[in-house]
N, C-alpha and C positions, 0 to 999 in steps of 0.2 A: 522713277522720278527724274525731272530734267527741268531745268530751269525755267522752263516756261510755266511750269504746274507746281513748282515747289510752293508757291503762296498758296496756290488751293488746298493742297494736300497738307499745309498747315493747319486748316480748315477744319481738318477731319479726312479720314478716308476711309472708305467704303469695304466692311468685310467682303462684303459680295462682288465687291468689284475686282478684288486680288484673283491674281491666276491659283488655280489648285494647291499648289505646292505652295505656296504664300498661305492659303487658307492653315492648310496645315499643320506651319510651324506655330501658328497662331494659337491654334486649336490646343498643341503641343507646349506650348510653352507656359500656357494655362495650368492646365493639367499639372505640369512640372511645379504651380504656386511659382512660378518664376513672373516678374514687373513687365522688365524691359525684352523687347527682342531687337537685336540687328539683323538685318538684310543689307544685302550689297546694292540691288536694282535699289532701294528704297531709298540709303544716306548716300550713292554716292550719284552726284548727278552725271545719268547717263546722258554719250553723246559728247560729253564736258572735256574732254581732253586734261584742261589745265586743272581742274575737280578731278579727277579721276588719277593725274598723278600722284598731287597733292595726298590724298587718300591710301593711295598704294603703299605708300612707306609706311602706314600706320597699322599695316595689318597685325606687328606682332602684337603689343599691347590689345589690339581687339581679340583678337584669338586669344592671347594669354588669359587675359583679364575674365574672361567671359565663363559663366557657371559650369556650361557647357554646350557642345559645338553639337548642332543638329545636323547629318549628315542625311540627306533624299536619296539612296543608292537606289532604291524602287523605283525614280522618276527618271523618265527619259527626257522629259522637259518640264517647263514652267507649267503646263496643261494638264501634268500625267499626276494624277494624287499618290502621296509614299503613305497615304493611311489606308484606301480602298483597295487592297490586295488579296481581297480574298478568292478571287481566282486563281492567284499564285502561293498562299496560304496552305489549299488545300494541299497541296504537295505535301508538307508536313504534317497532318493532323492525324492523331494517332485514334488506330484502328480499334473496338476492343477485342478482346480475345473472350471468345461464349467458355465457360465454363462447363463442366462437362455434369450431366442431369446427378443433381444431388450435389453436388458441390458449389453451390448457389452462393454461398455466408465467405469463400475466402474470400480473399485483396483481387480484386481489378486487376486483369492484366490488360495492360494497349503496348502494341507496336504503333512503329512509324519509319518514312525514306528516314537516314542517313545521310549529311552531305555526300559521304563518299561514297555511298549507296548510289546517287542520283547524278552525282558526274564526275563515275569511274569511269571504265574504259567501255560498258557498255548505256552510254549514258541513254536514258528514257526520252525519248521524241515527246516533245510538249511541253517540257519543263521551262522554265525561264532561265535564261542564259546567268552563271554563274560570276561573269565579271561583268561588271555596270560601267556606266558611261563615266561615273565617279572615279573607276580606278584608271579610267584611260584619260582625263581630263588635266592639264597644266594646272589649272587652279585650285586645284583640291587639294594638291601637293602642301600647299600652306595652313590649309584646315587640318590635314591631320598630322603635318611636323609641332606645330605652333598653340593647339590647341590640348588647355590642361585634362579635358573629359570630351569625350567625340559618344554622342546616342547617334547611332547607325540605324537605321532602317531599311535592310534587303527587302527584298521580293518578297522573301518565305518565314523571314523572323526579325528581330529583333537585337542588336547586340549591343554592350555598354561597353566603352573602356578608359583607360585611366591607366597611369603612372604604375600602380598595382597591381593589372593586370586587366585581364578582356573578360565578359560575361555575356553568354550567351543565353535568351530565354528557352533554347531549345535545348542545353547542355552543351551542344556541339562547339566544335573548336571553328573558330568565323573562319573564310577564305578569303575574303577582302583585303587587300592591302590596305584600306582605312582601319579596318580593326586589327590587322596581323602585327604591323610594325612596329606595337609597341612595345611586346615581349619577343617578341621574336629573334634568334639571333639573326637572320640576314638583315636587320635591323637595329641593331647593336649600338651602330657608326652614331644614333642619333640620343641615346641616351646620356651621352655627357653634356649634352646642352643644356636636357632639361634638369638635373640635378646636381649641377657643378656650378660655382658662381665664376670663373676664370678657367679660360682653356690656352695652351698654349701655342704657337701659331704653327707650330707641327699639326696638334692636335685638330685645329680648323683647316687647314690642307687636306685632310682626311677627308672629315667630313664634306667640305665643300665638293670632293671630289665624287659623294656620292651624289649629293644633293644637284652636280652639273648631268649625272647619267639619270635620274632619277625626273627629272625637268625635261630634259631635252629629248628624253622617250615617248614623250606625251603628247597628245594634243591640244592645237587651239585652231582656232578659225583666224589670228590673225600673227601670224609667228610674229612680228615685231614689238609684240606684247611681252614675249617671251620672262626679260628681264622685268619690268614690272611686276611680273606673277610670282617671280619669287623674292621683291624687293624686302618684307616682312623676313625674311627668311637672313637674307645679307644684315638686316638694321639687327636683329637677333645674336648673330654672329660676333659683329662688330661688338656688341655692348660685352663679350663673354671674352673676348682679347685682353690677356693682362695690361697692364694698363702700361707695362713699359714697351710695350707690341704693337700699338693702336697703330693700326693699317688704312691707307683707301684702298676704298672699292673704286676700279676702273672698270665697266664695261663686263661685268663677273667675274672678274680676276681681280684677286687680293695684291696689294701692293708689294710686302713683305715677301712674298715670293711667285713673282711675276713671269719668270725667265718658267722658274719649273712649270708654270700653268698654261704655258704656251704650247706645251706638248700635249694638243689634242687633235682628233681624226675624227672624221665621218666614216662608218662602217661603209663597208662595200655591199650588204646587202640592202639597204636603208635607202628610201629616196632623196636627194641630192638637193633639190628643186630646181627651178632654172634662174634664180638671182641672191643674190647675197641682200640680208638683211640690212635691217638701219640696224646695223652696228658697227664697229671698228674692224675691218679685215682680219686681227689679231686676236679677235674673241669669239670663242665658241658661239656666242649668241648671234654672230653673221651668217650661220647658216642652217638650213633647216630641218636637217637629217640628227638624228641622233650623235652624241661627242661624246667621246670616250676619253675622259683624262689620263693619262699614264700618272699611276702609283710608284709608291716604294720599292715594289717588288723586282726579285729577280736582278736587285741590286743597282739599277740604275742610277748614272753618277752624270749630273749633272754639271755644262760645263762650263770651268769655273772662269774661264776666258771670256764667258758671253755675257753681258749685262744691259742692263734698262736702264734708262734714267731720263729725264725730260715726258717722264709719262702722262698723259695729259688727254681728258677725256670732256667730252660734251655733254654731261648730264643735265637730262630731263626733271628734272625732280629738284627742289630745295638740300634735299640730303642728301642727295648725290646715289641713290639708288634706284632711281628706276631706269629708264631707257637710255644707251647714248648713241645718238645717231651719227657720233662724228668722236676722234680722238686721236693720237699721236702716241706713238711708243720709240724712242731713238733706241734702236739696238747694235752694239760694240761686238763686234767677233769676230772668230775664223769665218773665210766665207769663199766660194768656190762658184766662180761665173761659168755657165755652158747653157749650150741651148735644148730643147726638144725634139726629137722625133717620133714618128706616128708610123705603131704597126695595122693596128686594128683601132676601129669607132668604140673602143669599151672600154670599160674602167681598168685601172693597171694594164692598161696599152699604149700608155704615153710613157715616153724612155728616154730620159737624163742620157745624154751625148755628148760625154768632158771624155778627155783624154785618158785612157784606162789608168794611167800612173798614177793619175792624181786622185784617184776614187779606192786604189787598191786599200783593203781586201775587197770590196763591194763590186768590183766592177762588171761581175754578172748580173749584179740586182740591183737595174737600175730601173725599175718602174715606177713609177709617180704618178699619187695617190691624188688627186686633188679634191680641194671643198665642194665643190659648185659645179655645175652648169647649165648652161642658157635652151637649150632645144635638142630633142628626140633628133636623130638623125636617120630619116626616112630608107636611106639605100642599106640599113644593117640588117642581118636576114634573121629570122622570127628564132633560130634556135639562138644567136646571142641575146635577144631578148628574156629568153627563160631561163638564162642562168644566173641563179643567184647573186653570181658575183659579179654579172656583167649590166649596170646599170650606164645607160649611154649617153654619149655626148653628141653633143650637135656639130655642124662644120665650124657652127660660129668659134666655136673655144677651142677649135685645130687649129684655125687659122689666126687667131690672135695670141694662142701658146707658141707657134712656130715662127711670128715674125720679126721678134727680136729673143737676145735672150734670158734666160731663169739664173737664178743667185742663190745658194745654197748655203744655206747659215747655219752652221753646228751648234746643237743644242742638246741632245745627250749622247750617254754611252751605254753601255750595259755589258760584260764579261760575265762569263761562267767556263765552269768544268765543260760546258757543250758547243757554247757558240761566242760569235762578238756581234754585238748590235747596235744600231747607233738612231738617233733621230735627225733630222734636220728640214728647218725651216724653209720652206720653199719660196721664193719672191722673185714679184717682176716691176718693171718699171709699170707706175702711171702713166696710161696716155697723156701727152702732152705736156710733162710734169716729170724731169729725166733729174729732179732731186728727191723725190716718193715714190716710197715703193707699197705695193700692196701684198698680205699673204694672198698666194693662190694654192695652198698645200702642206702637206708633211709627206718627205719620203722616210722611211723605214726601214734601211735593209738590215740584212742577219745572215750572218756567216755559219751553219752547222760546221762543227770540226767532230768529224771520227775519231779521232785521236790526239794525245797530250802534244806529238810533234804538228799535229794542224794546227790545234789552238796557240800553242805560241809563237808560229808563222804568221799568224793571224793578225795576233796581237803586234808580235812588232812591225807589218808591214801598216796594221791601222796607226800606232803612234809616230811612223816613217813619212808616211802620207801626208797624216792629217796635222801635225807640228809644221808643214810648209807652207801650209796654207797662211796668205797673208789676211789683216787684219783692218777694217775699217768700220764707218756710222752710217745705219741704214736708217731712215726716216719713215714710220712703216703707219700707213692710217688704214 
């Protein structure tokens, strides 16, 4: 539907005229004696930008609301029908077993594959692939957090699930992460949502933080949608905040604790791409690789020196959750000015070049990590190419890392019986613009200590160091 046909299609529309997958839910939700059906191509008009934001924050209430959420994991597209599978069906259709002459009057016996039959480790050439386009899709993420009943329809069966648990027409335990996550413990993180009426903003740090790995692993065709796709998800959120906690949302980080949500990375095996999104240099959502939030764990103390305020974002949306293409974060800290140097064209080959004193205990681990960059760099030779961890940079981001320099802004710590570890925010100036700064990064380093006399050499030369560092207001968009 799109503005130009929304009168017709007032009109009436055309069974036959829907693509497969359209016909189907149709078919289906018949079946179900259910009235109404939504579809997203249908109410929300494509193309519409300002309809289409509008829209997106409304997703939780549609999902919530809704009998139940029809899930097409069969379909590769709008064209592919999730009811005509009987080509893929047969895979599980049970065999009988002949009885033996004279014992004609016992029970039926049939066999049949087993999911784990069919893709263990010697899986059967022909089968249809066991994860669908559904579990690798950004948008789906919301159909199955959001939605109080998901009917799934694989390839080869059929599953129900609900609050109560999962049901499969075949018996078998589903593989889907659309059917898994609802009892499942690696899916745990999401069940206080659905059965809590107040969580606390501890509690939503949690979650969010899966819900930002869980998003940002996925696909879309148009990454700048990113936040949109899980706007449903934040409105959700927000409503379950006790109500002496009510937080904004900036750019997919929660007000309430802004500084801890700043600590995320792009994996070094993940692609990069070559530009930062429309989003705030400061939010996971600028860049298009995978973001790994740093947790609780392993005791991380964040630092209490560093703070936000003046937070301020461009949101796209009436409600402040879908996209922001522009935003402002003032951040207050320790912070430590040095420039870069370049050993190798590869990721963790760009090297923080401050004075050793001022970096001790770190100052063998000064590699930096950075979000982004702009172009392949043709002169790198094919075995840096294949190694996992070396995803490359172009000249462009050597030479614009190298000609002036990087601001290092403390943002955690971390202590154990093994090591000392620390975070910090990486920044450079804006071109043009010598009062904004931009993130270009997170450096990471970690001190192993062998022993009780390393670890508290450690320790006191990190609080020796890092207590001299002087303190000012970075303006960071």
């Amino acid at each position: 539907m799109t503005k130009k046909t929304l009168h017709d299609m007032k009109e009436g529309i055309s069974f036959h005229a829907l693509p497969r997958v359209f016909q189907d839910a149709v078919i289906t939700t018949r079946r179900l004696g259910l009235r109404y059906l939504w579809i997203d191509a249908l109410c929300i008009a494509q193309g519409d930008r300002e309809d289409w934001e509008a829209e997106s924050v409304k997703m939780d209430p549609t999902y919530s609301n809704a009998s139940v959420t029809i899930i097409a994991a069969a379909s590769d597209s709008v064209n592919h029908s999730f009811l005509d599978v009987s080509e893929f069906r047969k895979w599980r259709k049970g065999i009988e077993i002949k009885a033996p002459e004279g014992q004609e009057f016992r029970p039926k016996a049939f066999v049949r594959w087993t999911y784990t039959t069919l893709y263990g480790e010697g899986q059967i050439t022909g089968i249809p692939d066991r994860v669908s386009k559904m579990d690798k899709r950004a948008w789906t993420l919301q159909e199955a957090l959001l939605s109080r009943r998901v009917l799934i329809f694989e390839r080869t069966r059929v599953v129900f699930a609900c609050l109560e648990g999962r049901f499969c027409e075949d018996g078998d335990n589903p593989i889907s992460f659309l059917a898994y996550w609802r009892n499942s413990p690696d899916y745990d993180w999401w069940r206080p949502v659905q059965t809590r009426d107040q969580l606390t903003p501890l509690e939503v740090d949690e979650i969010w933080r899966h819900v930002v790995y869980e998003c940002s692993r996925r696909d879309l065709t148009n990454y700048d949608n990113r936040l949109p796709g899980i706007a449903g998800i934040a409105s959700k959120l927000q409503s379950k905040l006790e109500p002496a906690s009510k937080s904004r949302y900036l750019a997919g980080l929660w007000q309430h604790s802004f500084v801890k949500q700043l600590a995320w990375w792009t994996p070094a095996d993940k692609e990069i791409g070559k530009e930062r999104l429309a989003a705030p240099s400061w939010s996971w959502a600028s860049v298009r690789s995978a973001a790994w939030p740093i947790g609780n764990e392993h005791g991380v103390f964040f630092e209490t020196g560093l703070r936000g305020y003046s937070l301020d974002c461009d949101a796209e949306s009436a409600r402040g959750f879908g996209g922001a293409r522009s935003g402002q974060a003032d951040l207050e800290g320790p912070y430590l000015e040095t420039n870069v140097t370049e050993r190798k064209p590869r990721l963790k080959e760009y090297i923080l070049n401050p004075q050793e004193s001022a970096l001790r205990p770190f100052e063998r681990e000064t590699h930096f990590h950075a979000d982004f960059a702009w172009k392949v760099n043709p002169a790198c030779s094919a075995s840096d190419r294949d190694e996992p961890d070396s995803t490359i940079y172009g000249e462009e981001l050597q030479t614009w890392l190298q000609e002036s320099n990087v601001f290092l802004l403390r943002l955690a710590s971390s202590q154990t019986p093994e090591w000392v570890q620390a975070w910090y925010l990486v920044l450079k100036r804006v071109k043009e613009r010598d009062d904004l700064y931009q993130r270009i990064g997170l450096w990471n380093p970690c001190l192993w200590c062998l022993d009780e006399e390393a670890l508290k050499s450690a320790q006191d030369q990190y609080e020796e160091t890092q207590g001299a560092w002087p303190k000012r207001i970075f303006k960071v968009i």
